[in-house]
N, C-alpha and C positions, 0 to 999 in steps of 0.2 A: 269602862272607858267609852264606848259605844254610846251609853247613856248620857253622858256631859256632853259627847258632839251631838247629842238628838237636843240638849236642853240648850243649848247654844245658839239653837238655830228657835228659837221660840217655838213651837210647834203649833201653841193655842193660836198665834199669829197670822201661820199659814193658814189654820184652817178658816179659820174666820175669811182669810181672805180668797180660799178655795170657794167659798160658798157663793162670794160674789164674779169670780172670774164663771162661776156655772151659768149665773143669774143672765152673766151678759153675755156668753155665747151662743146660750138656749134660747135668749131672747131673737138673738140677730141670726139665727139657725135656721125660725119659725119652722120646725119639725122636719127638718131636712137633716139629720146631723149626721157630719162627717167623724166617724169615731176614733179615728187615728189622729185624726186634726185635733177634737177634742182633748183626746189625753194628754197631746205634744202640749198643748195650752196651758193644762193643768198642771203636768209636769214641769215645764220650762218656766212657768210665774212661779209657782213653789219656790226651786232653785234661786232664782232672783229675789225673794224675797226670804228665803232661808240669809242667802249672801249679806244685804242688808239685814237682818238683825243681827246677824253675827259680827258684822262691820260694829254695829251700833252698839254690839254689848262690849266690843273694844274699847270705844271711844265714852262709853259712858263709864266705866269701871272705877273713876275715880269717884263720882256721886253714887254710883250704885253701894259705894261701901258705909252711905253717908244717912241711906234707906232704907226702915224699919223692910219694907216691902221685895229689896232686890237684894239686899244684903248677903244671902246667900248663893248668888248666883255663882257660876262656876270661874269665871274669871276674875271675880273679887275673893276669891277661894284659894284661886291659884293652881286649880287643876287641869287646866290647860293653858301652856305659855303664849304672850300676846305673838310671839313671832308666828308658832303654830295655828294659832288663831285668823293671824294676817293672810298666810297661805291658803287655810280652810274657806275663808272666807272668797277670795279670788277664783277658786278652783270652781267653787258653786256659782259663783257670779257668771264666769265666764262659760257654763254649761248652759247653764237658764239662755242668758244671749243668744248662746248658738243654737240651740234647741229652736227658740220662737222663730230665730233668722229663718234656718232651713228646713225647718217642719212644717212653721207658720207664714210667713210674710215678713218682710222686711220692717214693715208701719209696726207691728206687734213688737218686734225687737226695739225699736226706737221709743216707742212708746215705754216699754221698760226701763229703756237705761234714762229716759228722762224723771222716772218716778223714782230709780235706785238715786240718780245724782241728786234729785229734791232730797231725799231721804237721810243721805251718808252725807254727801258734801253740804248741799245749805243746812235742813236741821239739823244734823247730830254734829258735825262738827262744830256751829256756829250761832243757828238762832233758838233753839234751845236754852242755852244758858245766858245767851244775851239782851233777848228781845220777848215782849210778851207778846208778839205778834209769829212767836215761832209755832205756834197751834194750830193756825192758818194755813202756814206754810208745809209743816207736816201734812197736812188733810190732803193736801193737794196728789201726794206719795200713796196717799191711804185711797185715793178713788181710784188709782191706776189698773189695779187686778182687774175691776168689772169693764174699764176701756180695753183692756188689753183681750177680755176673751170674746166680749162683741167685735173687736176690730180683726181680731184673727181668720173670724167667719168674712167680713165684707171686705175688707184689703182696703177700706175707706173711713175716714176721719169724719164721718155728717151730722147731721143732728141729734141722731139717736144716741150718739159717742158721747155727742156738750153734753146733753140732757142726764146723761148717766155719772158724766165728771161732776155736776152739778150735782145730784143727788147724793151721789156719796162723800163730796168734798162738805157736802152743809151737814152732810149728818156728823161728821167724824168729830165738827164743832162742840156741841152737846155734851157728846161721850166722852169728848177730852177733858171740859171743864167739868163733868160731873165727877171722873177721877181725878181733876186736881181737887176738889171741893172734901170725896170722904178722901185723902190722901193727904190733907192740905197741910198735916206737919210732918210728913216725908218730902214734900215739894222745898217746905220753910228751911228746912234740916239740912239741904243739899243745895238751896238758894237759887232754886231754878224759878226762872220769871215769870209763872202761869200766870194769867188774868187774876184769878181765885184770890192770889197770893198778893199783887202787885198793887190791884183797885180793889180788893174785897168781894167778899162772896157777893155782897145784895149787887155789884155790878156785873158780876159775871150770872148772876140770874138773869137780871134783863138780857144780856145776851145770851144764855140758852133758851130763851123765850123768841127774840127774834130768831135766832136758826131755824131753830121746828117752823114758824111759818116760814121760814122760806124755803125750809126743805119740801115742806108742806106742797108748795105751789111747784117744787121743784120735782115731786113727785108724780104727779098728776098730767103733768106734761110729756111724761110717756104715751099716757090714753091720749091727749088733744092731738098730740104731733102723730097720733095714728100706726104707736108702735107696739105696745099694749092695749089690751078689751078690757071689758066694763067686768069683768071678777077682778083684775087686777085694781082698776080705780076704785073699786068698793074695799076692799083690803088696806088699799095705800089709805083712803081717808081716812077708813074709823084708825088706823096703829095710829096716825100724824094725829087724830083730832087728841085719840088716847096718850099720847106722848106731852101734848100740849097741855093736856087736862093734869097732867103727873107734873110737868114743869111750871104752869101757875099756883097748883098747891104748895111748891118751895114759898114762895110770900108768906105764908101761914103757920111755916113750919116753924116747930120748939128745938128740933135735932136736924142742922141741916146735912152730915153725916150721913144720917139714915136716908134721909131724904135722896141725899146725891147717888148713896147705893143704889136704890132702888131706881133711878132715872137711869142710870148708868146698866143696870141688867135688862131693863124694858128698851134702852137702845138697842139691845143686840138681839130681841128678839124680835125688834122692829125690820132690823134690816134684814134679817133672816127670812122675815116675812114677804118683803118683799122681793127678794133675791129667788125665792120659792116661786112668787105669784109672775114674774116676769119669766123666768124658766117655763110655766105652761099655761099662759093664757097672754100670748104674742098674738100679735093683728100678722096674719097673713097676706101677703100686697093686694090692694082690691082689685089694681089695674088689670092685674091678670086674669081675675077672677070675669072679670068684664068683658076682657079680649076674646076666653073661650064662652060665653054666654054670646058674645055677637058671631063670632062663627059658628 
């Protein structure tokens, strides 16, 4: 029983998304970390986003019946009732909330519930099955972990924040169309609107081609804005150049399947990478470094 409310809550999900809430606390920490603070962070986004996919495995349960891929999930099963489900789901919701609230900062809590209501209310209830522009919209849900564990440390929304909502909002692009692409008749099957599906793979290539440069440029802007050092900028270029070099080969390809797999597993070990290199190679403030050198 234990096991279906662990699978409920996506697991692979959280953690994927633990790695970037590390990325961005460690970053905006620069080697100061507060450890109790930290785990409130990690803790209280989990929750929030355990909440949100359990919301989403609600509300998707009618297509999930309809895909080779989800088919057996536990609520198109029936081994847990949607009303249970509905409680399970608010109970984590509202832990995560109050967790970031009084552990963290008030900005951290907000910053959640804006990422859970992109999540549950716009995509999953609505641009998902409606709009091919619901990919977009999700992404936006998807960068919120690494804002939410940098903003916990600075109690401030600044640059370093946009620059990170940018990076992971352009990355989330790629990987989503690269699983509609090998998935592309689980999408057709269930009639949900992907780009892949809607305009055709060779259009949703040119746009996993432009996201990587713009993630690209979106990456690197860590090091300019003077938030990340030159190990980090060396890492982010070769994954983005390597990433770009995997997504122009789709043009050439005989199996775009295989193809899409393979773009689709090198996203996440892209952002892995990065997530790692912003966690220990943060630019330290100079000002300061300046203020005790002149006294």
């Amino acid at each position: 029983m234990i096991k279906q409310y662990l699978q409920v809550t996506k697991p692979g999900i959280i953690f994927g998304n633990l790695i970037s809430v590390i990325g961005g606390f460690l970053l905006a920490a620069k080697g100061s970390i507060d450890y109790t603070l930290f785990l409130t962070a990690l803790v209280g986004v989990s929750l929030v986003v355990a909440s949100g996919c359990v919301y989403n495995n609600f509300i998707d349960r009618d297509i999930d019946r309809k895909m080779e891929r989800t088919k057996n999930r536990v609520l198109v099963k029936g081994l847990i009732s949607p009303k249970v489900t509905l409680v399970y789901a608010t109970v984590l919701g509202i832990a995560g909330f109050a967790l970031l609230y009084f552990g963290a900062n008030p900005l951290a809590m907000w910053l959640a519930v804006m990422g859970f209501v992109v999540y549950v209310g716009i995509y999953s209830l609505y641009m998902k099955r409606n709009s091919v522009y619901g990919t977009l919209i999700g992404s936006l849900s998807g960068a919120a972990p690494p804002v939410i564990g940098y903003c916990a440390v600075t109690n401030e929304f600044d640059a370093g924040a946009l620059i990170l909502l940018a990076i992971f909002s352009l990355w989330q692009m790629p990987h989503s169309y690269a699983i509609a692409i090998f998935r592309f008749k689980d999408y057709q099957a269930a009639n949900i609107p992907v780009l892949p599906v809607v305009k055709g793979i060779s259009v949703a290539k040119n746009h996993i081609t432009l996201y990587i440069l713009a993630f690209m440029i979106a990456t690197l802007m860590l090091s300019l804005g003077g938030y990340a050092g030159y190990k980090y900028l060396v890492v982010a270029a070769a994954v983005s150049v390597w990433w770009l070099g995997m997504a122009l080969s789709g043009y050439k390809t005989s199996n775009d399947r295989v193809w899409a797999r393979k773009l689709f597993v090198f996203s996440i070990v892209a952002i892995t990478a990065l997530s790692v290199m912003m966690s220990v190679d943060f630019m330290a403030p100079a000002s300061h470094d300046l203020l005790t050198w002149v006294r």
